[in-house]
C-alpha positions as CSV (number, residue, x, y, z in Angstrom):
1,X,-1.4,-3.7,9.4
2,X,-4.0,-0.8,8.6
3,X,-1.9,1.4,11.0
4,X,1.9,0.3,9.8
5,X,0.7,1.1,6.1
6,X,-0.4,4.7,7.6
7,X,2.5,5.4,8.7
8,X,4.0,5.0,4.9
9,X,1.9,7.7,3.5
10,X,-1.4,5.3,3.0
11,X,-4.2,8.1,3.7
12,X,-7.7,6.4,5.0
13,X,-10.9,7.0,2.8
14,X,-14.2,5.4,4.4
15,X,-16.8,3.9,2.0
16,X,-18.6,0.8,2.0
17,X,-14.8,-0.5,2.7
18,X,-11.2,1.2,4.0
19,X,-9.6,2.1,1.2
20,X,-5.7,3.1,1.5
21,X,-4.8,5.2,-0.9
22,X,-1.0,6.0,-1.6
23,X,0.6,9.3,-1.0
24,X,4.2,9.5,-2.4
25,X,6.9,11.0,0.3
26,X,6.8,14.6,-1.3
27,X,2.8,14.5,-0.4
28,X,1.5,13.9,-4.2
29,X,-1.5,10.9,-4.9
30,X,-1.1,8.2,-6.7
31,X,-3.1,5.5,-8.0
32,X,-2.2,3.1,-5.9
33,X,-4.4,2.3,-3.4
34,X,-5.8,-0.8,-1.5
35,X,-8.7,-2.4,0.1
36,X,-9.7,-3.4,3.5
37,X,-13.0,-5.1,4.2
38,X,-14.7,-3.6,7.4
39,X,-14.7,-7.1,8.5
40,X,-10.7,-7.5,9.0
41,X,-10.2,-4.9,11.3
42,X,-9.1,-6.6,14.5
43,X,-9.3,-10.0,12.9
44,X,-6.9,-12.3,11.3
45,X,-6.4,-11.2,7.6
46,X,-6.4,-14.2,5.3
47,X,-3.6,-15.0,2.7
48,X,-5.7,-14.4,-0.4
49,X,-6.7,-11.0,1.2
50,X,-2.9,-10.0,1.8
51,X,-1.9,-11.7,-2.0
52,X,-5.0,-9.4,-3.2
53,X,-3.8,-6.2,-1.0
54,X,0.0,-6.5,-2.4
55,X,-1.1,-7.0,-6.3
56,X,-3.2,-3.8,-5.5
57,X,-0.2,-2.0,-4.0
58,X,1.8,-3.3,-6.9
59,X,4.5,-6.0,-4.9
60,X,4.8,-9.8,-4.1
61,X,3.5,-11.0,-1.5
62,X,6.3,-11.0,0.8
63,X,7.4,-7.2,-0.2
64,X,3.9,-6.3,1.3
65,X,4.3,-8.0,4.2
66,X,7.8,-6.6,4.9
67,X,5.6,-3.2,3.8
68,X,2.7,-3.4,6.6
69,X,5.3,-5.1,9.2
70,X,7.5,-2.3,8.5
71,X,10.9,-3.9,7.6
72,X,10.7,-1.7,4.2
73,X,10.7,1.8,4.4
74,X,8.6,4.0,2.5
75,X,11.5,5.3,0.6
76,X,12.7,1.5,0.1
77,X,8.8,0.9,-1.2
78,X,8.8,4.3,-3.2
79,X,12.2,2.9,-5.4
80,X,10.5,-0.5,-5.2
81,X,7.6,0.9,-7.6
82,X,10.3,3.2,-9.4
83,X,12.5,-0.2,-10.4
84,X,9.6,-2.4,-11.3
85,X,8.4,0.5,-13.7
86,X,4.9,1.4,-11.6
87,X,6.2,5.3,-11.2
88,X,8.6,7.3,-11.5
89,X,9.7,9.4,-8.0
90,X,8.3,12.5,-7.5
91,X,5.6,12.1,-10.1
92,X,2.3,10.8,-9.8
93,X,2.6,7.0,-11.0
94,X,1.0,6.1,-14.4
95,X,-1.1,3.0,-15.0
């Protein structure tokens, strides 16, 4: 999962946990950013883990999982945040 959101413009930070913060497709930060415990790499993630990781990355649950099993684009997911009023495209997103 950690990889998949990678490859959608998540950029790794190491701390006491992986954090995934959110890089919009024209390279620009944004708030948004999620939570990994080192525990779950490798392991199953639980469902409360992947309800908390999509609040976090502003979807429902099952737009994060299309998200980290890559059935939504990152353009799909950028006008996904744009619709539900999270950001605007191209601008770093206000909360």
């Amino acid at each position: 999962m950690v990889q998949n959101l990678m490859k959608k413009d998540f950029k790794q930070k190491e701390g006491d946990h992986l954090y995934l913060h959110y890089h919009t497709m024209d390279g620009k930060k944004t708030t948004i950013r999620t939570k990994v415990s080192h525990g779950n790499r490798g392991s199953d993630i639980t469902s409360s883990l992947v309800s908390a990781m999509a609040r976090q990355c502003q979807l429902t649950t099952q737009q994060f999982k299309q998200l980290a099993e890559c059935t939504i684009s990152q353009q799909q997911y950028e006008q996904l945040l744009t619709v539900n009023g999270h950001f605007s495209h191209g601008r770093k997103q206000n909360q």
